[in-house]
C-alpha positions as CSV (number, residue, x, y, z in Angstrom):
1,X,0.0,0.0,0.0
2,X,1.1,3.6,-1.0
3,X,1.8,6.3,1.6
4,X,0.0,9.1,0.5
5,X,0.5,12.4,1.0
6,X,-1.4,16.1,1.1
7,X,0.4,19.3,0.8
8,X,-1.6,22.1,2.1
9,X,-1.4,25.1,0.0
10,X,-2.9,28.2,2.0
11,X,-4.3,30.8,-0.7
12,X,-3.9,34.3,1.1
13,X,-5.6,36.8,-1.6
14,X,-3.7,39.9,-2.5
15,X,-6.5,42.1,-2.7
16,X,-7.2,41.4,1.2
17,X,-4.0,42.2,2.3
18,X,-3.9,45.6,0.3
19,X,-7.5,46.0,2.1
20,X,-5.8,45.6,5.4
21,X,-3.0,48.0,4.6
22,X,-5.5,50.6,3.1
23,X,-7.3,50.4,7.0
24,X,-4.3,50.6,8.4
25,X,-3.2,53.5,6.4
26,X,-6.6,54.9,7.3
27,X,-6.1,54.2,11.0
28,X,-2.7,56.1,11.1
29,X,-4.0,59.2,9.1
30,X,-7.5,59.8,11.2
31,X,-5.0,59.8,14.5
32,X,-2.9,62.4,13.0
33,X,-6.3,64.0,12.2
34,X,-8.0,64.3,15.1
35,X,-4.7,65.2,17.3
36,X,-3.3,68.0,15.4
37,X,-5.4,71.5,15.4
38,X,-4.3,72.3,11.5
39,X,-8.5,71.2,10.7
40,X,-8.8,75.0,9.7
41,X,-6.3,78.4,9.2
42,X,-6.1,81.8,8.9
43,X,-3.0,84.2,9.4
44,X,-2.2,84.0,13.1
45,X,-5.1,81.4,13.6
46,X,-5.7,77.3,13.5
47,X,-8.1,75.3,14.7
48,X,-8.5,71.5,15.8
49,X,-11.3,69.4,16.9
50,X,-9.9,70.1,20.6
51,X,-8.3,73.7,20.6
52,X,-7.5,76.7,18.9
53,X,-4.6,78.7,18.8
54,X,-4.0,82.1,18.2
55,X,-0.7,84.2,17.5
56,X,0.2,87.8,18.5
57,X,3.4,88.9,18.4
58,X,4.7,85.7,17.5
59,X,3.4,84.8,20.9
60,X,1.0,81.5,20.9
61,X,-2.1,81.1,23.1
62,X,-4.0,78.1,22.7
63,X,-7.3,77.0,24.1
64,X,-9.9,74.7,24.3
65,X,-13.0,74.3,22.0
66,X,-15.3,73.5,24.7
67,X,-17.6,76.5,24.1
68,X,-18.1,74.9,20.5
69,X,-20.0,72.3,20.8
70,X,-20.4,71.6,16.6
71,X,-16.7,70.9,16.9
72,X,-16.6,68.5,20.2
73,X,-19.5,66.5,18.2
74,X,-17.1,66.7,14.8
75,X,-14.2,65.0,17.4
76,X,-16.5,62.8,19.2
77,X,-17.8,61.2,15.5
78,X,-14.1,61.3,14.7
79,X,-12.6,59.3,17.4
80,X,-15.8,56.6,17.0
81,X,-14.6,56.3,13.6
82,X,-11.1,55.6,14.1
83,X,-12.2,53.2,16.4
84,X,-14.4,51.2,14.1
85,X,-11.6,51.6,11.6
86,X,-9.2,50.4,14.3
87,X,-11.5,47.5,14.9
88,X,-12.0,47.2,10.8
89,X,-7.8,46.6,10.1
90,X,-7.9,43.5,13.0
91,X,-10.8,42.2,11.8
92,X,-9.8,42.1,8.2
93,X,-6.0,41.3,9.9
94,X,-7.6,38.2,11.3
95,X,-9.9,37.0,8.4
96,X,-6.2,36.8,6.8
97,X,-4.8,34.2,8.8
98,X,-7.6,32.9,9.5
99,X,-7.5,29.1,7.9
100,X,-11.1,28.1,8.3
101,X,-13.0,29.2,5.2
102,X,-16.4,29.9,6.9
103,X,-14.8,32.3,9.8
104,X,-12.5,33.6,7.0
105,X,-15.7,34.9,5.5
106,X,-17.4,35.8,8.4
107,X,-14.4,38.0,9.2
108,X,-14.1,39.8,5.5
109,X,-18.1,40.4,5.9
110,X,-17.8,41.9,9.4
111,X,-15.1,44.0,8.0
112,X,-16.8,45.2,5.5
113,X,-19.9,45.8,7.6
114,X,-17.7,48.1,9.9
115,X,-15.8,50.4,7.5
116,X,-19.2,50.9,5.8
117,X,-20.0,52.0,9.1
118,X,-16.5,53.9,9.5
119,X,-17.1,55.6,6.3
120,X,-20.5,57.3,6.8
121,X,-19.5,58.5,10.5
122,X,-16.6,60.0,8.7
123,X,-18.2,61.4,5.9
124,X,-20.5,62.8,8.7
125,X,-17.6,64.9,10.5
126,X,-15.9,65.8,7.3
127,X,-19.1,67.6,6.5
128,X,-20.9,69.0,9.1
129,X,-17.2,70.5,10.3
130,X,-17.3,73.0,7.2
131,X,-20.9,73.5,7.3
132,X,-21.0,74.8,10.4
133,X,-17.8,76.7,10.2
134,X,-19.5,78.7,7.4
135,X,-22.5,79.5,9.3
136,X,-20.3,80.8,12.1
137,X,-18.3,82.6,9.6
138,X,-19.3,85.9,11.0
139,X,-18.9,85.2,14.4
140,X,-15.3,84.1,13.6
141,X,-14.5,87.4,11.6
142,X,-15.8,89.6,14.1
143,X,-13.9,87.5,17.1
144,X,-10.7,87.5,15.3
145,X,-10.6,90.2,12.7
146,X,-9.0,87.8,9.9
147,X,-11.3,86.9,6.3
148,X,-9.1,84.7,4.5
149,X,-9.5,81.4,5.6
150,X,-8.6,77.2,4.5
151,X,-8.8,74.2,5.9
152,X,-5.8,72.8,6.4
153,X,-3.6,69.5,6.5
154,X,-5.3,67.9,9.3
155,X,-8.5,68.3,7.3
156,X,-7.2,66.6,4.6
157,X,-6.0,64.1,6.4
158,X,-9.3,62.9,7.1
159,X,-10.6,62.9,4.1
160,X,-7.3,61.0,2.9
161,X,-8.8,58.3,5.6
162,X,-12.0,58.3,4.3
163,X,-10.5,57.6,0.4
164,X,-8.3,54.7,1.6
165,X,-11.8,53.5,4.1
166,X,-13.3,53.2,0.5
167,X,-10.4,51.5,-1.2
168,X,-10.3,48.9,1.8
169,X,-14.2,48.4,1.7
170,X,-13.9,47.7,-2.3
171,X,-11.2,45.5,-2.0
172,X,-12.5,43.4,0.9
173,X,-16.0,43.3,-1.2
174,X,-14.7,42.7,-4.8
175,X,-12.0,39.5,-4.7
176,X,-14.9,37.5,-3.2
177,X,-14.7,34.8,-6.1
178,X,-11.1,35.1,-7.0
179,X,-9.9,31.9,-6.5
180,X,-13.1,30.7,-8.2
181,X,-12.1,32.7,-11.6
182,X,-8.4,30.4,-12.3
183,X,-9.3,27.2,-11.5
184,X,-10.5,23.4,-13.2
185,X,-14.5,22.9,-13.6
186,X,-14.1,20.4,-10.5
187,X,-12.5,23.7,-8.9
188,X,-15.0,26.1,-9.7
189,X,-18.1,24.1,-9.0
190,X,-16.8,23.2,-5.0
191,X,-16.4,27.1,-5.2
192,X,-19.8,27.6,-5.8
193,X,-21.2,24.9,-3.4
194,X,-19.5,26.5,-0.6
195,X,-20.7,29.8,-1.2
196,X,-17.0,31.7,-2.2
């Protein structure tokens, strides 16, 4: 009788693992975000989610935004999305090394299911922040005597986060049948029965 042998050949997809780095990518640029106060600028003044900071005679005061509450709730829905993203990268992180193909699955799916989440939060802060900044327009010229104003770097970090919270959610979602596409008939149709 002939010893037989298996070789195991684990199949980690590409497109998952570019997912993962996308959320991680995401994770690291919401947390520059949400700690610097570069959200918006003017000449001698920058704001954050947590504090502004003026400049007179190249002296800097700082303080905190706690009299605005549009910008606490802009930081609050910011730090629950890096969270969910944070939560998004190890779920995806473990669906990777996962070997079982059913909690590989499940893992992608709850991924998926929580940068979706991640993403409209975001998208959430990222507009209500400018929206309310224009209706307090005014009150901002008249505190501060400046009229030219931008958002700034930290702003566009977060909606560098949200682009890659996209990439990652299309990625995890579109490679769903990949190992399906380049395989035998015999290949393809356990795919199928399996649900891949």
């Amino acid at each position: 009788m002939a010893e037989e042998t298996r070789e195991v050949v684990r199949v980690i997809r590409p497109l998952k693992v570019i997912a993962f780095i996308f959320s991680c990518i995401a994770v690291v640029m919401l947390i520059l975000s949400i700690l610097t106060n570069y959200w918006l600028e003017a000449e001698g003044f920058r704001q954050g989610l947590w504090e502004y900071c003026t400049t007179t005679a190249n002296v800097e005061l700082c303080n905190s935004n706690i009299d605005s509450v549009w910008i606490l709730a802009c930081g609050a829905i910011c730090l629950v999305a890096l969270m969910m993203s944070l939560v998004a990268a190890i779920l995806s992180l473990v669906g990777i090394v996962s070997k079982d193909r059913l909690k590989k699955q499940t893992f992608y799916l709850s991924a998926i299911s929580v940068i979706i989440l991640t993403i409209l939060f975001l998208l959430t802060a990222l507009v209500v922040f400018p929206i309310f900044f224009i209706h307090k327009m005014e009150e901002y010229q008249m505190t501060y005597k400046l009229t030219h104003w931008f958002f700034s770097w930290s702003y566009g970090l977060g909606w560098g986060a949200w682009i890659f919270l996209v990439g990652a959610a299309i990625l995890l979602t579109i490679d769903r049948e990949a190992s399906c596409i380049s395989g035998t008939e015999v290949d393809k149709a356990r795919c199928y029965d399996n649900g891949i």
